[in-house]
Each structure stands twice: as C-alpha cells, then as structure tokens.
ZADO-1210 file (C-alpha; in nm, 4 decimals, padded with zeros to 6 digits):
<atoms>
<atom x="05.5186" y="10.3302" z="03.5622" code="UNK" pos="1"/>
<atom x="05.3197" y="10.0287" z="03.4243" code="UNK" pos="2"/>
<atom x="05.5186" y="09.6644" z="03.4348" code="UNK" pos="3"/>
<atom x="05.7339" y="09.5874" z="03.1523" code="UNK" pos="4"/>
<atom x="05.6339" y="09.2315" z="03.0174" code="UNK" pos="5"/>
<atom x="05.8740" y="08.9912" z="02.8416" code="UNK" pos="6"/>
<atom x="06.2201" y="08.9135" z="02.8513" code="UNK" pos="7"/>
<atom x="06.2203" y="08.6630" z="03.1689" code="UNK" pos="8"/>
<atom x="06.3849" y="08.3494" z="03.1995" code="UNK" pos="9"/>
<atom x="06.1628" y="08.2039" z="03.4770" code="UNK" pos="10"/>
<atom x="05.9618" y="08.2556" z="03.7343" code="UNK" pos="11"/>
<atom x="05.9396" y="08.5979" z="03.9682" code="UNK" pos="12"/>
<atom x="06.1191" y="08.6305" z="04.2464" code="UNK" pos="13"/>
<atom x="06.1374" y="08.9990" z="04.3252" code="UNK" pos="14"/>
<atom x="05.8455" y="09.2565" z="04.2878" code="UNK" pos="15"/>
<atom x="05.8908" y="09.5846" z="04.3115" code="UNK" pos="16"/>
<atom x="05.5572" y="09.7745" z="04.2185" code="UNK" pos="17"/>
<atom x="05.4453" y="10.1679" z="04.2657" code="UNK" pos="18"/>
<atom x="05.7040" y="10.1544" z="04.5733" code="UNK" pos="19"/>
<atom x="05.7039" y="10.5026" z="04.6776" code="UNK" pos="20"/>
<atom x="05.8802" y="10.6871" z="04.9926" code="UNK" pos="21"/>
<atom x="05.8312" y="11.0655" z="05.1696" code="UNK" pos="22"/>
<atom x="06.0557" y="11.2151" z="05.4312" code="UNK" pos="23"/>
<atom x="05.9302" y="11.5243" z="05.5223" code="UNK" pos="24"/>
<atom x="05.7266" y="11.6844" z="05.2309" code="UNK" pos="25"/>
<atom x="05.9931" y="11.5422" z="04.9665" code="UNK" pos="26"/>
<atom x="05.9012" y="11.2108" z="04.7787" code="UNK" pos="27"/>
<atom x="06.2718" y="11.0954" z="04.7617" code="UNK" pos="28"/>
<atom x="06.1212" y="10.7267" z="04.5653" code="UNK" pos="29"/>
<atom x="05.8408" y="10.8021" z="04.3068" code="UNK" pos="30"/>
<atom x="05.7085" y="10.5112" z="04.1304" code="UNK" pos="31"/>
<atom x="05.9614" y="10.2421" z="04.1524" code="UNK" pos="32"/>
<atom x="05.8155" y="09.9292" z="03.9644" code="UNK" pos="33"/>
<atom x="06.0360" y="09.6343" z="03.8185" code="UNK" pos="34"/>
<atom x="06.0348" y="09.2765" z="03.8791" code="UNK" pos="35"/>
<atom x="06.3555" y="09.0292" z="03.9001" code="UNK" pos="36"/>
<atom x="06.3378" y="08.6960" z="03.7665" code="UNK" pos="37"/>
<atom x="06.4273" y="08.3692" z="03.8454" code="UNK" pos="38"/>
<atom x="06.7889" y="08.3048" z="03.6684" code="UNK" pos="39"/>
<atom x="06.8782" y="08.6521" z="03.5194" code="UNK" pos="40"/>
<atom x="07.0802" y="08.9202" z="03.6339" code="UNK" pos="41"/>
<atom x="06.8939" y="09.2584" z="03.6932" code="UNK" pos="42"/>
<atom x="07.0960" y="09.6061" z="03.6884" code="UNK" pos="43"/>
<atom x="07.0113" y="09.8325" z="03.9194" code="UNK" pos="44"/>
<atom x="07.1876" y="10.1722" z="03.7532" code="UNK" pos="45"/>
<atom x="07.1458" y="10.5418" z="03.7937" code="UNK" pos="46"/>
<atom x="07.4125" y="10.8178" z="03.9604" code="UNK" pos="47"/>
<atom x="07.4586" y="10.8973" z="04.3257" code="UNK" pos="48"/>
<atom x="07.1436" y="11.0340" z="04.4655" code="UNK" pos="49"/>
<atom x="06.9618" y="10.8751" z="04.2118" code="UNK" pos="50"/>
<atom x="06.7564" y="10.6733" z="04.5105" code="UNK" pos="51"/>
<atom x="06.9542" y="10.3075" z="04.4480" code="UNK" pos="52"/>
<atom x="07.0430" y="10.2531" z="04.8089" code="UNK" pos="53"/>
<atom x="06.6941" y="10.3854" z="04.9642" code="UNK" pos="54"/>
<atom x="06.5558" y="10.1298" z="04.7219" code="UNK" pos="55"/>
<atom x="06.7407" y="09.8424" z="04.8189" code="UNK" pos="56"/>
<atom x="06.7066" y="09.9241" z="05.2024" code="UNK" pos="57"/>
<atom x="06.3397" y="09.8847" z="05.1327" code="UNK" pos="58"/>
<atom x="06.4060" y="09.5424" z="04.9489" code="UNK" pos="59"/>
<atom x="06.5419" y="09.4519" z="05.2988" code="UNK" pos="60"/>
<atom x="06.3202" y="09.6111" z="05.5180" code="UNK" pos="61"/>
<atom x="06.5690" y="09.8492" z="05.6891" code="UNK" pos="62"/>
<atom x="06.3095" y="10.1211" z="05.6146" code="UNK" pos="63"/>
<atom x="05.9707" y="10.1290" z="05.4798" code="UNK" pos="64"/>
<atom x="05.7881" y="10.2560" z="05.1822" code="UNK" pos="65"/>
<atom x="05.4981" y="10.5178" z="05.1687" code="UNK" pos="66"/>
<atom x="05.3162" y="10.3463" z="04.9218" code="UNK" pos="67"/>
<atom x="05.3701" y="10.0581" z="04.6977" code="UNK" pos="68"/>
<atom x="05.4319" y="09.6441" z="04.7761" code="UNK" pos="69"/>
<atom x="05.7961" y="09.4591" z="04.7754" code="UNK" pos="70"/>
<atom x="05.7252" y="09.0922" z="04.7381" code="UNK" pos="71"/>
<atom x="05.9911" y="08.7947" z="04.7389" code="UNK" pos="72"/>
<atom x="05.8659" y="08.4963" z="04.6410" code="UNK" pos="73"/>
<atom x="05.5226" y="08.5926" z="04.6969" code="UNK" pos="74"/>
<atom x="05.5846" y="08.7254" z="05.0408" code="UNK" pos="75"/>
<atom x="05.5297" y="09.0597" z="05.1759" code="UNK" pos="76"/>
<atom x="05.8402" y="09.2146" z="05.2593" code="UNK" pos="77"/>
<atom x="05.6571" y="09.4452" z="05.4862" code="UNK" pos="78"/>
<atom x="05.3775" y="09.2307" z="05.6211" code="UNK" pos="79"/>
<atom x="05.5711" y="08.9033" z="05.6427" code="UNK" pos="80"/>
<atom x="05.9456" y="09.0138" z="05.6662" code="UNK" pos="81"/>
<atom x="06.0161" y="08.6946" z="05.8522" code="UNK" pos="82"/>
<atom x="05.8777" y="08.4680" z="05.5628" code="UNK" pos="83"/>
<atom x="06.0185" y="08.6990" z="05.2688" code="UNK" pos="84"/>
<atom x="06.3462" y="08.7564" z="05.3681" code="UNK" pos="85"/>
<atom x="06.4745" y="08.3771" z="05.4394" code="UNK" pos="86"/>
<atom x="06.4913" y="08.4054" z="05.0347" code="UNK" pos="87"/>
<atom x="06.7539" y="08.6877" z="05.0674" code="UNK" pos="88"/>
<atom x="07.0815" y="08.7051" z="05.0965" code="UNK" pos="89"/>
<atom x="07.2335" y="09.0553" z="05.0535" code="UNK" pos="90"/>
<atom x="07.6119" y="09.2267" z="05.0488" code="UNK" pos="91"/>
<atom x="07.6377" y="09.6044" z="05.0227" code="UNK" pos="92"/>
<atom x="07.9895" y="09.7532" z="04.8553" code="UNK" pos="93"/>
<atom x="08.2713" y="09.5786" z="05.0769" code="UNK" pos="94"/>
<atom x="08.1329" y="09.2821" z="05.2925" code="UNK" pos="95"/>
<atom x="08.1416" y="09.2891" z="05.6662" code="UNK" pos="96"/>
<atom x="08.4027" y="09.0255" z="05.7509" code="UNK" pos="97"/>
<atom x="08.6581" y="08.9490" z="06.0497" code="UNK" pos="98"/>
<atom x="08.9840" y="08.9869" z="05.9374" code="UNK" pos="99"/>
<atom x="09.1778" y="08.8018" z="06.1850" code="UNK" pos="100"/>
<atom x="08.9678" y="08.5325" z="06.1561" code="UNK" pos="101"/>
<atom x="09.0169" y="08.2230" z="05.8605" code="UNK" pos="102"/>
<atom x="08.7779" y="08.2393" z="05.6030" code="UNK" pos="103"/>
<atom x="08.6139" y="07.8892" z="05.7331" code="UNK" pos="104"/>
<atom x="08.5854" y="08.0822" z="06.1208" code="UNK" pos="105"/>
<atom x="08.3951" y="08.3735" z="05.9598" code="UNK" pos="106"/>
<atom x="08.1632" y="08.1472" z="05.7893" code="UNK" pos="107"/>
<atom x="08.1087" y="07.9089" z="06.0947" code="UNK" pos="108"/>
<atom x="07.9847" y="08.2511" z="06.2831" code="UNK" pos="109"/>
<atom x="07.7642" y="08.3925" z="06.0317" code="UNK" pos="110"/>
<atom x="07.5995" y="08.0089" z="06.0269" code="UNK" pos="111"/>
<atom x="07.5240" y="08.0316" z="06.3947" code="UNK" pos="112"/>
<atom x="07.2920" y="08.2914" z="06.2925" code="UNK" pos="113"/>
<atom x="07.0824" y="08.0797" z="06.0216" code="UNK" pos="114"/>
<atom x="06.8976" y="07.8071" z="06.1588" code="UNK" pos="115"/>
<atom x="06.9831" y="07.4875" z="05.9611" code="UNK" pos="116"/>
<atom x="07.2958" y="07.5929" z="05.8073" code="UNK" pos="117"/>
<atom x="07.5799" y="07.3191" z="05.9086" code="UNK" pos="118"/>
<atom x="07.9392" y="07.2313" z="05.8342" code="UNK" pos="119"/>
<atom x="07.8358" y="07.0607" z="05.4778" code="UNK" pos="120"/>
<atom x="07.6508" y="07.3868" z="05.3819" code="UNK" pos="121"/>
<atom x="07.9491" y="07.6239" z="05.4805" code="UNK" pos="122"/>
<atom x="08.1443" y="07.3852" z="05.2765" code="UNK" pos="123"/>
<atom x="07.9243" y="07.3496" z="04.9965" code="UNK" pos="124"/>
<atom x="07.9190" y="07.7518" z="04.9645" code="UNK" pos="125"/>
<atom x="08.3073" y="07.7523" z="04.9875" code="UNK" pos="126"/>
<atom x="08.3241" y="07.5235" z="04.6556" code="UNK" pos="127"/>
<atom x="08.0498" y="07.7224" z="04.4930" code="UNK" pos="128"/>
<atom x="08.2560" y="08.0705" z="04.5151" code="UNK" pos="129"/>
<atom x="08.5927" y="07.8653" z="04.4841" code="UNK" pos="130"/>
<atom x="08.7890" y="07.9566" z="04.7879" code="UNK" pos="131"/>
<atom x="08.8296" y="07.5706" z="04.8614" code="UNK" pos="132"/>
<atom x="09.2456" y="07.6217" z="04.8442" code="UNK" pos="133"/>
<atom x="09.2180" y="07.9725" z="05.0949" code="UNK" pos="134"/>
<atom x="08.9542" y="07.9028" z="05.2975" code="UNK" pos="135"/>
<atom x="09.1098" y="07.8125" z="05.6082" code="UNK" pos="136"/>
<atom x="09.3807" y="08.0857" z="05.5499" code="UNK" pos="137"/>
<atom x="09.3204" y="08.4719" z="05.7836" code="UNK" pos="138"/>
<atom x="09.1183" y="08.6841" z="05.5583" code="UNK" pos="139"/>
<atom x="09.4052" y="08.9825" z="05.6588" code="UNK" pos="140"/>
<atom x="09.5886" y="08.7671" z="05.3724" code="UNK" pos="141"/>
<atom x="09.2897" y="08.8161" z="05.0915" code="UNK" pos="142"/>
<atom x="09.2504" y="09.0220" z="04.7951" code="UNK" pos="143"/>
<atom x="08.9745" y="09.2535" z="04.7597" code="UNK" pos="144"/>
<atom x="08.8280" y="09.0357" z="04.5093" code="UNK" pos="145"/>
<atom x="08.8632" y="08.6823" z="04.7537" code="UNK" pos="146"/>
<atom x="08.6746" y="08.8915" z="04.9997" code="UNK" pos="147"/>
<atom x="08.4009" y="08.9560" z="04.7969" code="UNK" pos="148"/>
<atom x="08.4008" y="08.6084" z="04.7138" code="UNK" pos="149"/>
<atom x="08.3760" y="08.5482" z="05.0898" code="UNK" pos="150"/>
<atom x="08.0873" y="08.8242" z="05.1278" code="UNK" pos="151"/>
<atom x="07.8842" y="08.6164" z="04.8450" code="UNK" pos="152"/>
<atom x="07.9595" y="08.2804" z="05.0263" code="UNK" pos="153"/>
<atom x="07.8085" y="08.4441" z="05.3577" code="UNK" pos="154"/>
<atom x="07.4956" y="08.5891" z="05.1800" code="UNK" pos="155"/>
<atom x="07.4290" y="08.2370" z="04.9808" code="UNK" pos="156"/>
<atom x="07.4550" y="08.0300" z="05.3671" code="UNK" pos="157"/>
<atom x="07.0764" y="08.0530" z="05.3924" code="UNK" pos="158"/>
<atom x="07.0213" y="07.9017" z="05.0044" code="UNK" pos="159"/>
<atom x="06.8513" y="08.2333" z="04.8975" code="UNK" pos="160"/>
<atom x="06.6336" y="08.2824" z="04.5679" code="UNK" pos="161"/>
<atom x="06.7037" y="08.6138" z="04.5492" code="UNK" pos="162"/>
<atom x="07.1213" y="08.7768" z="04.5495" code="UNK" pos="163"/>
<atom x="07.1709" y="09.1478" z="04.6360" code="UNK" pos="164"/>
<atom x="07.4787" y="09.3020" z="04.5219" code="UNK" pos="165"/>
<atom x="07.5259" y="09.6742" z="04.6118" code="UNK" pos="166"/>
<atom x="07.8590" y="09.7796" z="04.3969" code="UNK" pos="167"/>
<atom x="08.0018" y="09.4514" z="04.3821" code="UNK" pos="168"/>
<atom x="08.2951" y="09.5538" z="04.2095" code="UNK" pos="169"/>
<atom x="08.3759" y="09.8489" z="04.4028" code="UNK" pos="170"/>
<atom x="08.7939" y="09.8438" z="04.4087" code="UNK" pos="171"/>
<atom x="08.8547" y="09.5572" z="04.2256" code="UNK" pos="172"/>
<atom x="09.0855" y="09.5849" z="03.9218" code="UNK" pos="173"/>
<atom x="09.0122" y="09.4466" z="03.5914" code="UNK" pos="174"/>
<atom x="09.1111" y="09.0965" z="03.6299" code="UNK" pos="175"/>
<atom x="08.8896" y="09.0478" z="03.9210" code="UNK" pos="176"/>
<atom x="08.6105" y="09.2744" z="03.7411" code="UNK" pos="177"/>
<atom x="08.6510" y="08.9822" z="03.4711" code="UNK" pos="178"/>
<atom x="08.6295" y="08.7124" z="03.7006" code="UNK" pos="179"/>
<atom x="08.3227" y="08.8594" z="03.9331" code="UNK" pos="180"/>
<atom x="08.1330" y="08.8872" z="03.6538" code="UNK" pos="181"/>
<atom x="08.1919" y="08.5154" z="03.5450" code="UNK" pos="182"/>
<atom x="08.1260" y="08.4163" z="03.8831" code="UNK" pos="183"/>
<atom x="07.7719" y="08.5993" z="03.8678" code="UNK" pos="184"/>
<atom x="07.6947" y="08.4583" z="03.5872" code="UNK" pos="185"/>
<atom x="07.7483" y="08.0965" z="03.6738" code="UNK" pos="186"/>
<atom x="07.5038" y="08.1926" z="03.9971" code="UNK" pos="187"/>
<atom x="07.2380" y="08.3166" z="03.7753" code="UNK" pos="188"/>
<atom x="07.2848" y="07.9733" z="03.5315" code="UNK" pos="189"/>
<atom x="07.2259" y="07.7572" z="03.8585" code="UNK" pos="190"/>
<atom x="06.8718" y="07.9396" z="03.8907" code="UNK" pos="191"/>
<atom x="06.9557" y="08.2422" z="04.1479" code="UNK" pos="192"/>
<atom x="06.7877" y="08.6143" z="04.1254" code="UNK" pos="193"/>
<atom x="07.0897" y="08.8715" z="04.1088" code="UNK" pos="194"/>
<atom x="07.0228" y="09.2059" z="04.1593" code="UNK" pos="195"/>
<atom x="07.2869" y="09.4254" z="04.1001" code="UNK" pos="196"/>
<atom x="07.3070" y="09.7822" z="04.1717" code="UNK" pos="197"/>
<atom x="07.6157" y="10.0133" z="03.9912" code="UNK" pos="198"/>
<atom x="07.6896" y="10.2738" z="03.8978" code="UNK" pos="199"/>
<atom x="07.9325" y="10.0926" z="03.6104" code="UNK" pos="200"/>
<atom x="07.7713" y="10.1270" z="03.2429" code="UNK" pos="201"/>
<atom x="07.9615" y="09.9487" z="03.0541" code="UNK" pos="202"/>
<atom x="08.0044" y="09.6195" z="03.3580" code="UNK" pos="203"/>
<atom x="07.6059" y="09.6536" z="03.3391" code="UNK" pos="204"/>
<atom x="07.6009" y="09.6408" z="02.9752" code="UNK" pos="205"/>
<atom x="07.8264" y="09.3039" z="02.9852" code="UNK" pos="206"/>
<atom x="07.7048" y="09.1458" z="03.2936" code="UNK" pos="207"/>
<atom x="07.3305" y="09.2002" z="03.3166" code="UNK" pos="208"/>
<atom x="07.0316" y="09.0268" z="03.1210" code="UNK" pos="209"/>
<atom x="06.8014" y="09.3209" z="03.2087" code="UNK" pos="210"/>
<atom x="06.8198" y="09.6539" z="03.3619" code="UNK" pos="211"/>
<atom x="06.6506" y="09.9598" z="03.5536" code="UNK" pos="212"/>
<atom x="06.7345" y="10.2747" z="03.5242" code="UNK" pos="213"/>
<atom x="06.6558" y="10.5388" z="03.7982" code="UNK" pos="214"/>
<atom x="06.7277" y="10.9123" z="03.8137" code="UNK" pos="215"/>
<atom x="06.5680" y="11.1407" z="04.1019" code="UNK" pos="216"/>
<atom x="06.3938" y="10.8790" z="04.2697" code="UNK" pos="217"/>
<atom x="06.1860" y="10.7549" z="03.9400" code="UNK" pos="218"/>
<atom x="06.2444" y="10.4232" z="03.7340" code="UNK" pos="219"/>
<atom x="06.3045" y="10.5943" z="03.3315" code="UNK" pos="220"/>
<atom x="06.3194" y="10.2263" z="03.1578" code="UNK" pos="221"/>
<atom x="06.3517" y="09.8560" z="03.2776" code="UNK" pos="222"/>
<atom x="06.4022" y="09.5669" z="02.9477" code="UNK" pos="223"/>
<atom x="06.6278" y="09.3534" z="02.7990" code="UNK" pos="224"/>
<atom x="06.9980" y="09.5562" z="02.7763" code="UNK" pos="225"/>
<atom x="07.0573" y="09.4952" z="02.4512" code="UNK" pos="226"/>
<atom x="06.6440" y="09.5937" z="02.3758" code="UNK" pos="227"/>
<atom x="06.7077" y="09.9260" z="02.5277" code="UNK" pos="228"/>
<atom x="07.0411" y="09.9690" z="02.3913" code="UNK" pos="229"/>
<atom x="06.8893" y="09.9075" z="02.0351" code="UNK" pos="230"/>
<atom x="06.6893" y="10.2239" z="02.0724" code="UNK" pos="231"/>
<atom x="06.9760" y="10.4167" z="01.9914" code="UNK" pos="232"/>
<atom x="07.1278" y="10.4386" z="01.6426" code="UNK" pos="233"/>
<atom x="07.4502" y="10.3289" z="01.5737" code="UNK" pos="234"/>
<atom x="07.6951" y="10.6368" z="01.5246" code="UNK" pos="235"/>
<atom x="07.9122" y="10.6089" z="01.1929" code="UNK" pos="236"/>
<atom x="08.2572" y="10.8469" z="01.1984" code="UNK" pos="237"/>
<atom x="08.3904" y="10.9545" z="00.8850" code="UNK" pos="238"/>
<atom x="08.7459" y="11.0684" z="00.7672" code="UNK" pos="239"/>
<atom x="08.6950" y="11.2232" z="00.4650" code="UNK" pos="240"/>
<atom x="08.8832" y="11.4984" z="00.2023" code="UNK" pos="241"/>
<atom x="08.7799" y="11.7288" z="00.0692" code="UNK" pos="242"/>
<atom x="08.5684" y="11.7738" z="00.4102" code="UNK" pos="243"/>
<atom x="08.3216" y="12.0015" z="00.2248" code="UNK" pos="244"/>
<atom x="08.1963" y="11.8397" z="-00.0761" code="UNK" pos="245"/>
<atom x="08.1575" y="11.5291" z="00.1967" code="UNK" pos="246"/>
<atom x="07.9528" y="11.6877" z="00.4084" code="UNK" pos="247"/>
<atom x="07.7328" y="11.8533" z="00.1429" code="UNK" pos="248"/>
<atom x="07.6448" y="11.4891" z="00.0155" code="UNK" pos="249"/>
<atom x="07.5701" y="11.4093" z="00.3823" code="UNK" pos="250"/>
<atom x="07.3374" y="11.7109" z="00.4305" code="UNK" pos="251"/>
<atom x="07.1233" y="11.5822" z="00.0880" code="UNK" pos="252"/>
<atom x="07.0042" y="11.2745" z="00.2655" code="UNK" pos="253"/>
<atom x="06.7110" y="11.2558" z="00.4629" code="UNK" pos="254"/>
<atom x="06.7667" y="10.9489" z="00.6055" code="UNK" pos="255"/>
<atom x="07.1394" y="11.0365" z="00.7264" code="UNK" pos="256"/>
<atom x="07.1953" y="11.3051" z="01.0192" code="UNK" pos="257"/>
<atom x="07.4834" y="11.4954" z="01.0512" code="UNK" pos="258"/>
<atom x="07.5740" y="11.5441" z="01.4374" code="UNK" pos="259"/>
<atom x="07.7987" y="11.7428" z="01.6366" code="UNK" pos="260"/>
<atom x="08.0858" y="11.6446" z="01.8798" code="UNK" pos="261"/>
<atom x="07.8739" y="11.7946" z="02.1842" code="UNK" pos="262"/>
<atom x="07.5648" y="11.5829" z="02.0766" code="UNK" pos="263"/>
<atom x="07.7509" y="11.1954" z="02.0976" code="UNK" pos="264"/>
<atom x="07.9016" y="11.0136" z="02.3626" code="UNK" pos="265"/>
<atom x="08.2604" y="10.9190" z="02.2059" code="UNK" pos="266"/>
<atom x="08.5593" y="10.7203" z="02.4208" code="UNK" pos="267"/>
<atom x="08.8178" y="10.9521" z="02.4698" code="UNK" pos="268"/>
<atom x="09.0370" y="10.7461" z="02.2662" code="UNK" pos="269"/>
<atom x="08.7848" y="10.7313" z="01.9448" code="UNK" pos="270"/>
<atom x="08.7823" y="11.1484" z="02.0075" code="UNK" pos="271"/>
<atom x="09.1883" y="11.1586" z="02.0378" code="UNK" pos="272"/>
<atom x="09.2105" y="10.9990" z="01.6828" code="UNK" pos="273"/>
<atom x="08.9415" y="11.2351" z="01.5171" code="UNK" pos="274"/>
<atom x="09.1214" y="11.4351" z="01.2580" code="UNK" pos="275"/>
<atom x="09.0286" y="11.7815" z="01.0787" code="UNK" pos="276"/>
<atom x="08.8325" y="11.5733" z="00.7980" code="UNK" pos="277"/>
<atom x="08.6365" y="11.3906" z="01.0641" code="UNK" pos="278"/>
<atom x="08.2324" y="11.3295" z="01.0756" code="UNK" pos="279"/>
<atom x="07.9844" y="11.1488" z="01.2781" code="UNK" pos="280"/>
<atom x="07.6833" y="11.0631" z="01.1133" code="UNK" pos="281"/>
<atom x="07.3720" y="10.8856" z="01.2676" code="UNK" pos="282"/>
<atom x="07.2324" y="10.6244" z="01.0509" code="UNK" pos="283"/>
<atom x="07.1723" y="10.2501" z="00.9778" code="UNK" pos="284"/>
<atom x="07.4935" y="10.0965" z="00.9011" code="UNK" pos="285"/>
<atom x="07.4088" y="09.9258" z="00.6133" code="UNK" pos="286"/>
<atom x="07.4104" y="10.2696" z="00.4564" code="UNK" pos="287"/>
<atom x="07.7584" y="10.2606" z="00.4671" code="UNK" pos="288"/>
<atom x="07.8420" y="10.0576" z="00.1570" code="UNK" pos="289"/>
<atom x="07.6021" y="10.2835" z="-00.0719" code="UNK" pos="290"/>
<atom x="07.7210" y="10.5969" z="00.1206" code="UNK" pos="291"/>
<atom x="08.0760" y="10.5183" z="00.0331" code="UNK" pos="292"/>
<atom x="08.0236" y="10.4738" z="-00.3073" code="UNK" pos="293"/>
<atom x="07.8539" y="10.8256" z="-00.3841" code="UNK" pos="294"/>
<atom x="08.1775" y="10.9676" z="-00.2169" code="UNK" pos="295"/>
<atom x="08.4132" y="10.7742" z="-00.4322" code="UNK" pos="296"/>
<atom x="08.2203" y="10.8918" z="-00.7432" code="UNK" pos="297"/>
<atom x="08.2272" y="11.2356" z="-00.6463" code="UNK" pos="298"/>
<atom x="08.6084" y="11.2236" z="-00.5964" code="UNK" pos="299"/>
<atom x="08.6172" y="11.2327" z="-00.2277" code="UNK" pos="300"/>
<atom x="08.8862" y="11.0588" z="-00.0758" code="UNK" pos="301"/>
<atom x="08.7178" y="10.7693" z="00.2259" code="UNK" pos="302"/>
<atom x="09.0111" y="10.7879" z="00.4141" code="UNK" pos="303"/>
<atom x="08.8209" y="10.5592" z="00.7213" code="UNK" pos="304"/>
<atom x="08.5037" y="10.4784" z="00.8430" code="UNK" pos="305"/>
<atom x="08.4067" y="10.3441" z="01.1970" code="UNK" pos="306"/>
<atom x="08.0791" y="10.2067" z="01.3137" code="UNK" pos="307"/>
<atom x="08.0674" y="10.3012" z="01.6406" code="UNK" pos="308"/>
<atom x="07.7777" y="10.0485" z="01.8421" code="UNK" pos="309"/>
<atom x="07.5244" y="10.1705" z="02.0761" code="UNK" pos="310"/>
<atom x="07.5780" y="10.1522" z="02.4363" code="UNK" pos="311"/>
<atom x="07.3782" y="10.1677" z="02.7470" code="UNK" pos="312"/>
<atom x="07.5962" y="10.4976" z="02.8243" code="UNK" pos="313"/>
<atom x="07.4272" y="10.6875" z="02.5346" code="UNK" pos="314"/>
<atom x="07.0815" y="10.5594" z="02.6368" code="UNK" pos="315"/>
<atom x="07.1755" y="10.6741" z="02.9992" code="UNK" pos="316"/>
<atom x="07.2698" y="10.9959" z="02.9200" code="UNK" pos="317"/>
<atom x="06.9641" y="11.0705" z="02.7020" code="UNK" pos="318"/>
<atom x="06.7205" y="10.9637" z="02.9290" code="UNK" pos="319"/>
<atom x="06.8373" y="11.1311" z="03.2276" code="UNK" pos="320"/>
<atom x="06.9289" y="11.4408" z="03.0340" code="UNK" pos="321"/>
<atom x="07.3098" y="11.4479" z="03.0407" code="UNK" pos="322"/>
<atom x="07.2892" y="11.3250" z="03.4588" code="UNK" pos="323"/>
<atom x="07.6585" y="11.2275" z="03.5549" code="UNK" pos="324"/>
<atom x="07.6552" y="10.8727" z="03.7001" code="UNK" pos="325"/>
<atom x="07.9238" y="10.9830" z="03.9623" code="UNK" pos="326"/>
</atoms>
C-alpha cells in the first residue's frame, strides 16, 4: 500500500512503511504503511484479530517485523531501539500501576527508571493530566478514568513525541469517555503524536484527525476521518403514504437508489421508529427539497424525512466486507 499524502499538521513522527510479519508459513501483518504526525491524533481501528496489537508491539520493539522499517523521529526502531524509543511513551488497555501506593509514590518509581526525570517533571506531568488535588491520595481510592489519567502521566515522564494508547477507554463510562477524549485532544494541541488503537467507531470518528483501518493483517484506508467518511453517501429515510406510488417515483430516478434494510447500517433506535410507509434512499441531500415536491404534487402524503450522515461505521463495514469489530 503506497503512502497517503496530505492531511498533516506537522512534521512526522511515526513511520510505519511495508511493515510485514510471518510466524510459521502465515503472514499475520501484510503491508502495514501509515505515518503519524506531529500534533494529530491517529486511529488505529479494525476488529479483534485484525493484527492492531502485533502492530503496536512492533512500534515498541517487543517483536520484530519480517520486512518493512518503523521509524520515530527518524530513528530505526529496530536498528537503533535505544535512540527511537526515548520518543515513546506507551499504555496498553488498563495501565500497570501500584495500588497501595499514592499516585505521587507510583510516579517517583517509574522516574527512577528514566534518566533525567526529577521531582519538577513528575509534578509538571501531574498538572498536565490534572490529578494535582488526588495525587498524593492511594490509587486503591481512583476511578478507572483517574487511573488512566495516571497511566498517561507515567508514559509522558520521559517528554515523548510520540503517545501510544492501546484501548484507552476500555471501562470507562460516558462521562469519562467525554473527558479522555478532551484530555487527548489538549495533548495533541500542545504538539504530541497520539496513536490510538480501538476498536470504538464512533469515539474514533469524534476523537481522531486521521485514521487506519486494518482487517486480516492489511491496512484497507488511512486519511482524514471526515475524507474517508465522505466517501459514503448520505442515507435519506422516508415516511411516506401511499407507500407505492412513492416508491414508483423513487424507482424513475437515476440519480436516486432505492436500498434495502439489510444493505444500511441504521442505529437501532432510527430502525425501532421505521414504520410500514418507511424508505431509505441513497442520494445527495440537496435532492430532498425537489424530491419532496414531486411527492406533494402527486398526492403523496411526506409524513417525515431524515438525513441520516455518513459514519466511519458504514465505511468500516464496507471495506472489510461486513467484519464485526468485536
């Protein structure tokens, strides 16, 4: 898969290109090739099995690709992991942390481990992720969504380009969901790479600037979110009477297509208030006005009509062919 080009904010700090791993006969990573900028948020995205967490354990060098070069900040992740990974910091799902220790106590002994990281650091990383008022509290007393917090102040100790996030909001209810993603966001203003990998469409659609997504061990796109999501037409549902003579008007254009319930990816709740005289069309939305007139002067009754946007869920399950992301 040849580079995508555009779309970046600043300079690169991660580059992923023709990364490719075998075990045994099986080629388990096939072509992996994105980069991650300086300042944006990447999504990482595809189901379980998919190859997210082989990827990322070659991003770190826990194991090593068959073919292909990982670079961070122009450094060899394989030839120079020394050099290249100083520019990392990296949580995967729930960070590793000491409960019966205070928040400040399991900083101080992941700081023993970095050269050069001091009291004002730790400090400076505890106002940054805004655990100033529990920081000297036992992390046994956290929520799930302070110890992530916690987890992001230990990975940011070293003053890393480049933030790995494996599920970051594995667990954590809406209101910290909300609040992670603000967080991330601020990181990514103050010029840090985040790379996040999820398996959450629509917290990948709101929180990331650009995205990969992988199925079976290949990348299928990488752009902009909202470039990719534009591929896909916005749907249009109907609620119309008679249903008939509607849908006969519908068939007559060429530049409308009727679709079936099996062929669109609905919320449950826009499917729960379908009625009888309900039909989803694909087409441009500023059909609709036109569209709506040539019903009312053939005497059918436009009882509703919802727009329904594109999302990176319908681009996901088109381009992996209906693959669950569970």
């Amino acid at each position: 898969m040849t580079k995508e080009t555009g779309g970046g904010t600043g300079n690169v700090v991660l580059s992923v290109d023709g990364v490719r791993k075998k075990i045994g006969r099986k080629w388990i990573i096939d072509d992996v090739t994105f980069d991650v900028k300086q300042g944006e948020i990447f999504g990482f995205l595809g189901p379980n099995g998919a190859g997210k967490t082989t990827t990322i354990r070659m991003l770190v060098d826990l194991i090593r690709p068959t073919e292909g070069t990982i670079t961070v900040c122009g450094y060899n992740v394989n030839r120079d992991p020394e050099k290249a990974l100083q520019y990392v910091g990296c949580i995967v799902e729930n960070p590793e942390v000491y409960t019966y220790l205070t928040g400040w106590e399991n900083l101080q002994h992941f700081a023993r481990m970095q050269p050069g990281v001091g009291t004002d650091r730790i400090a400076e990383v505890v106002e940054i992720v805004r655990l100033d008022q529990r920081i000297h509290d036992k992390v046994s007393t956290y929520s799930l969504g302070m110890r992530q917090r916690l987890g992001i102040a230990q990975a940011l100790l070293g003053r890393p380009r480049l933030l790995i996030l494996d599920e970051p909001t594995n667990g954590l209810d809406p209101k910290g969901i909300k609040e992670l993603r603000e967080f991330i966001r601020e990181l990514a203003e103050g010029g840090l790479a985040v790379f996040v990998s999820s398996h959450l469409l629509s917290e990948i659609q709101l929180l990331c600037d650009r995205v990969a997504i992988i199925s079976k061990g290949r990348v299928l796109a990488v752009g902009g979110v909202n470039e990719l999501v534009a591929r896909n037409s916005p749907y249009v549902l109907w609620d119309l009477e008679p249903l008939e003579t509607a849908r006969g008007i519908l068939e007559e254009r060429s530049d409308i297509r009727l679709l079936r319930l099996d062929e669109v990816t609905l919320d449950d709740s826009i499917i729960a208030g379908m009625g009888e005289g309900s039909l989803i069309t694909a087409m441009e939305d500023d059909l609709i006005p036109e569209i709506v007139a040539v019903m009312v002067t053939a005497q059918v009754e436009v009882r509703a009509v919802h727009k329904i946007n594109p999302t990176l869920e319908q681009l996901f399950l088109k381009l992996t062919e209906g693959e669950s992301i569970d």
